[in-house]
N, C-alpha and C positions, 0 to 999 in steps of 0.2 A: 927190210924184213920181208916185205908182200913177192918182192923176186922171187924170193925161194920155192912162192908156192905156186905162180905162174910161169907159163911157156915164155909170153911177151910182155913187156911192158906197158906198149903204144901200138895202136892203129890207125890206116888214115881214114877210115870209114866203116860203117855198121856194118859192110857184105863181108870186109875183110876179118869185123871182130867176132861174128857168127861164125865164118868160116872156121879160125884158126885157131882164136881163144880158147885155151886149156888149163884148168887147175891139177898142179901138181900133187897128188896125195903119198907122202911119208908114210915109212911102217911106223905103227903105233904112235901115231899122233895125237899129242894133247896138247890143247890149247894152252892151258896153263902152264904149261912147262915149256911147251914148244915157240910161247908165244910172248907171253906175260914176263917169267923167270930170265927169258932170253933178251929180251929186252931190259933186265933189271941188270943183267951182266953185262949188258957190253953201252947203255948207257941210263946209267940208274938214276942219273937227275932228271930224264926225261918226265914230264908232265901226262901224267896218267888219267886222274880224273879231279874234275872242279866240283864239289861239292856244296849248294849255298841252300838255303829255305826263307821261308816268308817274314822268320824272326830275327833278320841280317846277317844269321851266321854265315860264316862259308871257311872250305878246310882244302887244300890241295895237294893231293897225294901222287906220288913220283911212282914211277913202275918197282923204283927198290920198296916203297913202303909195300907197295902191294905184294910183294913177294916175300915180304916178312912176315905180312898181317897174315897172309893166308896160308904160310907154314905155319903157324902158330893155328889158326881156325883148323886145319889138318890134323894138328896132333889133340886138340880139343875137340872133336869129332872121335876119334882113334879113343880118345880117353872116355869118353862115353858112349860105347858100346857101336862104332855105324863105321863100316865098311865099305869092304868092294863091294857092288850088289844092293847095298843098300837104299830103301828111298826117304829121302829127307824134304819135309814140305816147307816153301819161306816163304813168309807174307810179308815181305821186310821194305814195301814204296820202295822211295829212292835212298833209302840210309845208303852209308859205303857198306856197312855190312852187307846189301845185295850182293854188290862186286866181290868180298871176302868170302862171303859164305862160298858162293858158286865156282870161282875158283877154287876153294877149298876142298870141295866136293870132285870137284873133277881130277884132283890130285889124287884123293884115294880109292877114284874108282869109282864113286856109290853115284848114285841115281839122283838128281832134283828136280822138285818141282815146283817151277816160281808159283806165285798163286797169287790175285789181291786180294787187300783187304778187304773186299767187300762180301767175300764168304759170307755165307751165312750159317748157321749151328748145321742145317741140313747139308749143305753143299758140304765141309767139312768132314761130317761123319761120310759120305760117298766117298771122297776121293781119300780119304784112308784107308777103308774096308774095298776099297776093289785094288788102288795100289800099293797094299799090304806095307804102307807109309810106318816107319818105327819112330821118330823123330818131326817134330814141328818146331819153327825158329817164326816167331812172329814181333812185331816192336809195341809197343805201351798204349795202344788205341784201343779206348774204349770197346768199341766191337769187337774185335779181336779177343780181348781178354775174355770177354763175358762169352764169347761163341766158342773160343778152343777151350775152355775150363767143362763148357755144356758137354762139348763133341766128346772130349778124350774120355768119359765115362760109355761110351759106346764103341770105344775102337779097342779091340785087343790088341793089336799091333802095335800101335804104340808107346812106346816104355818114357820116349825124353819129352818136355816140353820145357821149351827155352824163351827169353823175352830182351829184346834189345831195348833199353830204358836206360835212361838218366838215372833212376832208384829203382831198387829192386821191387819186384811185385811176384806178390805171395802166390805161392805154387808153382813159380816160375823158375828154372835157373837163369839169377842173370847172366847172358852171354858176351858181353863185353868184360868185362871180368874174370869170365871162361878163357876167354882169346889172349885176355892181357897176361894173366898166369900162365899159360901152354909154354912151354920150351921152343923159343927159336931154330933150334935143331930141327928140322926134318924129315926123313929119310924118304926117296923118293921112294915110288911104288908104282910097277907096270900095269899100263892098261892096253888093250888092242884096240886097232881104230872100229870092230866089230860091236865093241863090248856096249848094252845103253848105256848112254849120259843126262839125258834130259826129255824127260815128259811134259808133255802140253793136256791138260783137258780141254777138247774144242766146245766151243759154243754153238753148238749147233744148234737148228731153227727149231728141231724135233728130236724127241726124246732125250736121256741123259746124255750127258755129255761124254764122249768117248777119247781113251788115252793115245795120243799119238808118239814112240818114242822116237829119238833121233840118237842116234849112233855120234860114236867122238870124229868123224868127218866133217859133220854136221858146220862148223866155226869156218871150216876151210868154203864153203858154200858162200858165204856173206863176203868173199872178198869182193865178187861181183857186184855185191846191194852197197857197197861202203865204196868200194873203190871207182865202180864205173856209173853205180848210179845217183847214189849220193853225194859220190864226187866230193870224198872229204879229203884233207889232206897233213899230213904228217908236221904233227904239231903247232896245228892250229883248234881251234876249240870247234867240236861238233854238238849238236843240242837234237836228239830225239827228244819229242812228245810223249812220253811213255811212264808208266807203273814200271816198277819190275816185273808184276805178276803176269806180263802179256807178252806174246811170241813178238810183238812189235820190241820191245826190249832186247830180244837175241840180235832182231832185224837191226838195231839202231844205236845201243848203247853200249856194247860190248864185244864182241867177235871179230865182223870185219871193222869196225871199227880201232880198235886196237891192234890187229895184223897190218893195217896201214899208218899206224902209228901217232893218230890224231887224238889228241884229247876229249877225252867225252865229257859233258858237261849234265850234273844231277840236281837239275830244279825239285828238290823234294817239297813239293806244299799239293794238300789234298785236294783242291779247289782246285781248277783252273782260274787265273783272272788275265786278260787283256794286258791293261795296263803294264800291270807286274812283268808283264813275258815281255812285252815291248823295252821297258827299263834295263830287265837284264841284257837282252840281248845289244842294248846302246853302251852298254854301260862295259860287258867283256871285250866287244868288238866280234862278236860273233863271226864264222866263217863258212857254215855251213847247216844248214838248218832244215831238219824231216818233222812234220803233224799230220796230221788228217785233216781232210776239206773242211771240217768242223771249226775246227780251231781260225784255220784262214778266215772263215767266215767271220768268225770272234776281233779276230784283228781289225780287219777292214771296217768292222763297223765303227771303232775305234778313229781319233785325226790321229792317223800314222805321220801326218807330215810336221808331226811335234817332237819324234823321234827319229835320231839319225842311226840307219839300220842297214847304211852305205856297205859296210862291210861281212855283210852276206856276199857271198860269190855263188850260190847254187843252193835252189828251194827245190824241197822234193814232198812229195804226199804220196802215203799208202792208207789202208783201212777201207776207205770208202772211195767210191768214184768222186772224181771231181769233176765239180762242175763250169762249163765253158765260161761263165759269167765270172767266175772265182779267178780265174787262169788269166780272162783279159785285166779284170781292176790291177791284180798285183805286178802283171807287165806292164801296167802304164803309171803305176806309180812309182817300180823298181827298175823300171828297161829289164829287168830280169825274169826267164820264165818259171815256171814249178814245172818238176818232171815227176809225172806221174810214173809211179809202177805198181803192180799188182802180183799177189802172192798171196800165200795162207800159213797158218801156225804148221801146215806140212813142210813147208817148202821155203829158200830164200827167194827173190825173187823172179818170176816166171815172166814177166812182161812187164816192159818199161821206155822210159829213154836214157839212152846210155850215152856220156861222153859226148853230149853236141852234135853226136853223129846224124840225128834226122832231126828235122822240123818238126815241132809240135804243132799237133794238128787238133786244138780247144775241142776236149771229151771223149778221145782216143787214149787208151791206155796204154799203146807204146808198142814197139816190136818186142817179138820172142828175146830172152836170155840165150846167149851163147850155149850155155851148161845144158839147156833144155829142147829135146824136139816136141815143140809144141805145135797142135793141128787143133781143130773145131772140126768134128765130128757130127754124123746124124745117130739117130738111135740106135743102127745096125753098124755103128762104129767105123762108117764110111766117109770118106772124107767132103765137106762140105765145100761145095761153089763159092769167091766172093759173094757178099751181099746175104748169104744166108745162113741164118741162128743157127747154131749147134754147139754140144755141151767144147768145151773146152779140154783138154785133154794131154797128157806127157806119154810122149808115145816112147816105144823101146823100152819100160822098165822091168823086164823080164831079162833083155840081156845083159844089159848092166844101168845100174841104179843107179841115176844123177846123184853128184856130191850134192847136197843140200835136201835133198827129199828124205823126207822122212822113212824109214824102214818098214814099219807097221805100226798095227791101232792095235796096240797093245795087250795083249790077253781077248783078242775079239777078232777070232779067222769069220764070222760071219760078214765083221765091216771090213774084213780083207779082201774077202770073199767078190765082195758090192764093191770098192772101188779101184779095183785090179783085175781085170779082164781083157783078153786078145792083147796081150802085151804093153798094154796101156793104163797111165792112171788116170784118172776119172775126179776131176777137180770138183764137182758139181756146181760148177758155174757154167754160164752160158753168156756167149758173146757169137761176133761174126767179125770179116776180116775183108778189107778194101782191097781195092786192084792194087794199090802202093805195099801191102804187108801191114798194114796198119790194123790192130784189133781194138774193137770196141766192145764194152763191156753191156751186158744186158741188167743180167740179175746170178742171183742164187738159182738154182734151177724151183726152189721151194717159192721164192720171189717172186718169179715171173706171172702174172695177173692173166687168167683167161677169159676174155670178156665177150659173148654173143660172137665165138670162132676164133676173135683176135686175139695174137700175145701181146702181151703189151710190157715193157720192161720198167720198171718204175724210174730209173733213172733218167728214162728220158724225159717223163712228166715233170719228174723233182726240176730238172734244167731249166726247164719251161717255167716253175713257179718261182724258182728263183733270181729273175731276170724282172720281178715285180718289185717295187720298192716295199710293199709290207709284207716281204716274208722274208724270215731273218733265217728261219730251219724251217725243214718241211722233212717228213717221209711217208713215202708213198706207197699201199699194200692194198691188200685183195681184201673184200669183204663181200661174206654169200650174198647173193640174190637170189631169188628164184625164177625168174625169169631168164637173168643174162648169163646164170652161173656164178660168178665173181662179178664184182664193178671197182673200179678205182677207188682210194680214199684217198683222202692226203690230209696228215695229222700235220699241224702248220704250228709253230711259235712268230707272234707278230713282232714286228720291229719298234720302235721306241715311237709315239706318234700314233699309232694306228691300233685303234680298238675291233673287237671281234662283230662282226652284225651280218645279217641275210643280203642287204647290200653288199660288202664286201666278197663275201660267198659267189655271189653272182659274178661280180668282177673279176674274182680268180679263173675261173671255171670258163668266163669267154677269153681269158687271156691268155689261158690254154691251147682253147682251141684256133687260136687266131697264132698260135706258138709254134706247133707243129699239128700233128693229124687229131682233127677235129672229137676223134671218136675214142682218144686218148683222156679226153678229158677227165677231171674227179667229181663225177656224180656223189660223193659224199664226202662232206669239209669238217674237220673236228678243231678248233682252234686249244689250244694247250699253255701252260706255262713252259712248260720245258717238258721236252723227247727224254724217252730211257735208254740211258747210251753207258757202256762201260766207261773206266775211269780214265783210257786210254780215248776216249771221244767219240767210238764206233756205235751208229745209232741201233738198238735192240728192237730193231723190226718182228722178230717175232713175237717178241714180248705184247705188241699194240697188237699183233692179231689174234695172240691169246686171250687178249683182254677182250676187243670184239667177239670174238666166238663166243665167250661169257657172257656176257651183255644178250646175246641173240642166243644162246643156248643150244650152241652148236656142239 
């Protein structure tokens, strides 16, 4: 299937697959039709998705169910009232309804938007009343019930609210039910590869959160992120780290995933647990396997050498930078390395390693994507020397618009405004780029700590503290002074063994400076039980300097 949509299939090196690597784009391409239904046609016992959760269930669905289940979720859509155009909100974890719904949706055109569970009644009422949302599909959680029940008495827009549950629950339709009554019939219906498909609200550091939408191209973008850099493979089991509700789900569970014909695999349980994630993956025989450095951390801490996890062929990490200490434990316990790549809810991925083509160089995030001309820039959008910081940047999207970058921030020309200029888009992140092509990631541009002149990028202090035996998580951000401007923190959870004290403090803080550049260090230590990270792993750094600012009354 993945032929159709590429120039090549193989390359013998990273200069060759920069050079020449081309994604094919069809007129009116959809993913579910083009992709999903075509595969349920030509081989329908194909192994689609593995679905299990923390209460031993588990259910396996072939590309023919999925083409049944989601002609049926299409004309139960159609049967209450949601269209081309339309936008439909899903707070649906890892149920298959994710997979259903969304396919579904992309069948008749209309608009989604994953979303987690962890809304809240406010969050909620926002992204209805700005993406003039008519439809919410959420499943039987607690929160959920009591937050969209709050919300939808403040959303005009909204007419349906749906509930994926075992029993029905009051003021809900339930949508299992919905889908099983819908008529297996039918009828396709044309979409342009121009028309939206899928909105993200970004989590930005500042202010509310803005819509970013992606066009029905969009699917065809991840062959790169599934094919060359996660390096899954056709019919064997892949496992993202993922909610539904997060663009790491388009990146991991679904799109290129499926276009290269490998099964995805749906751990639905709300919790992360170690163990549990270690079991499954001994127990399927896993094959290829994407989390965030968080997660790895969670593992390692874990005697991996209880579980046989032999049958991974290729670890990859996106979300957060990883760290070099993370990078060596897992190659000396797996001979295997993680291939970092970096990306955002705009974009599939922008930088990585692809294909074995280069060495991994521990804390380097990887060469540019084929798909993307990527540069580091100074503030006058000039381009930066090895060895020096500048923001990050996709240049040429003015003459034509990488597959996989998103189109625009949605009803918002002023954030269009701000991250499209001189032909370039404007990541807001900041990194720098080695004699070899190799880039290294800094921060958020909001991240980057300005301390008494210096910048200083937190990721390199987090490295630094996590090469300490008592620190399990750490994240590290700016907090005012008056003096220096900003000074370091670093919000730390300790490891099993090690309790919080001013001794300790002091040890980190010279372990630091004896780490890398002395004046990098965190003049202010806050010990925690646990970081505020979404449900996908990624740590909410702004959240802790919100928090400070409050605290100080900034």
């Amino acid at each position: 299937m993945v032929e159709k949509f590429i120039n090549r299939f193989s390359y013998k090196d990273y200069d060759d697959f920069k050079k020449n690597y081309r994604i094919i784009v069809p007129d009116n391409f959809n993913f579910a039709y083009d992709i999903v239904d075509e595969w349920a046609k030509t081989e329908p016992n194909k192994k689609a998705l593995y679905w299990c959760n923390d209460d031993g269930e588990e259910k396996l669905f072939t590309f023919a169910d999925m083409k049944r289940l989601s002609d049926k979720a299409a004309n139960a859509f159609l049967g209450r009232g949601i269209g081309k155009g339309d936008v439909v909100l899903l707070m649906l974890m890892q149920r298959p309804e994710a997979w259903i719904c969304m396919l579904a949706l992309h069948k008749i055109g209309a608009i989604v938007i994953p979303a987690t569970y962890q809304l809240t009644e406010k969050d909620i009422v926002y992204r209805c009343n700005s993406a003039d949302i008519k439809m919410i599909i959420g499943v039987d959680h607690e929160d959920i019930i009591r937050n969209v029940t709050n919300a939808v008495k403040q959303c005009p827009t909204v007419h349906t609210i749906a509930m994926v549950s075992k029993h029905p629950v009051e003021g809900f339709i339930d949508w299992r039910a919905e889908i099983e009554k819908a008529d297996e019939k039918f009828r396709k219906m044309p979409t342009q590869n121009s028309d939206p498909m899928l909105i993200y609200f970004s989590s930005g550091t500042t202010g509310m959160p803005k819509m970013l939408m992606h066009d029905f191209t969009y699917p065809l973008g991840h062959i790169t992120t599934a094919k060359f850099w996660n390096q899954v493979e056709e019919n064997k089991y892949h496992l993202t780290v993922s909610d539904s509700g997060w663009a790491k789900f388009g990146w991991g569970k679904i799109y290129g995933q499926w276009i290269v014909g490998a099964t995805i695999v749906a751990y639905d349980t709300e919790k992360f647990h170690a163990p549990q994630m270690l079991e499954l993956i001994q127990r399927i025989k896993l094959t290829t396997f994407c989390a965030p450095p968080t997660v790895y951390r969670f593992l390692l801490k874990e005697d991996m050498s209880k579980y046989d996890i032999s049958s991974i062929k290729h670890f990859s990490t996106a979300g957060e930078p990883l760290n070099p200490e993370v990078q060596e434990k897992i190659q000396a316990l797996t001979g295997k390395k993680i291939n970092e790549g970096f990306g955002q809810s705009e974009s599939t991925v922008l930088v990585g390693y692809f294909c074995d083509f280069t060495p991994v160089k521990p804390g380097s995030m990887g060469k540019p994507a084929p798909i993307y001309d990527i540069d580091i820039v100074d503030e006058n959008g000039n381009s930066c020397e090895d060895g020096v910081v500048g923001a990050l940047v996709v240049r040429n999207t003015d003459v034509k618009r990488p597959v996989g970058l998103f189109r625009e921030y949605y009803k918002d020309p002023e954030a269009n405004a701000r991250a499209f200029k001189n032909n370039m888009y404007n990541t807001g992140d900041t990194a720098w780029r080695d004699s070899d092509g190799y880039l290294w990631f800094v921060g958020r541009s909001d991240d980057v700590i300005k301390c008494s002149g210096y910048r200083i990028g937190p990721f390199e202090v987090e490295s630094a503290l996590f090469t300490h035996p008592a620190v399990l998580e750490c994240a590290v951000t700016a907090v005012p002074d008056e003096i220096r401007g900003q000074v370091v923190k670093a919000t730390i959870v300790l490891a099993k063994g090690y309790l919080p004290s001013d001794n300790l403090k002091k040890e980190l803080q010279n372990h630091v400076k004896v780490s890398t550049a002395p004046y990098k260090y965190p003049r202010v230590i806050e010990f925690v039980d646990e970081l505020p990270k979404t449900s996908s792993g990624k740590i909410k750094r702004g959240q802790i300097r919100e928090q400070d600012n409050k605290r100080l009354g900034k």
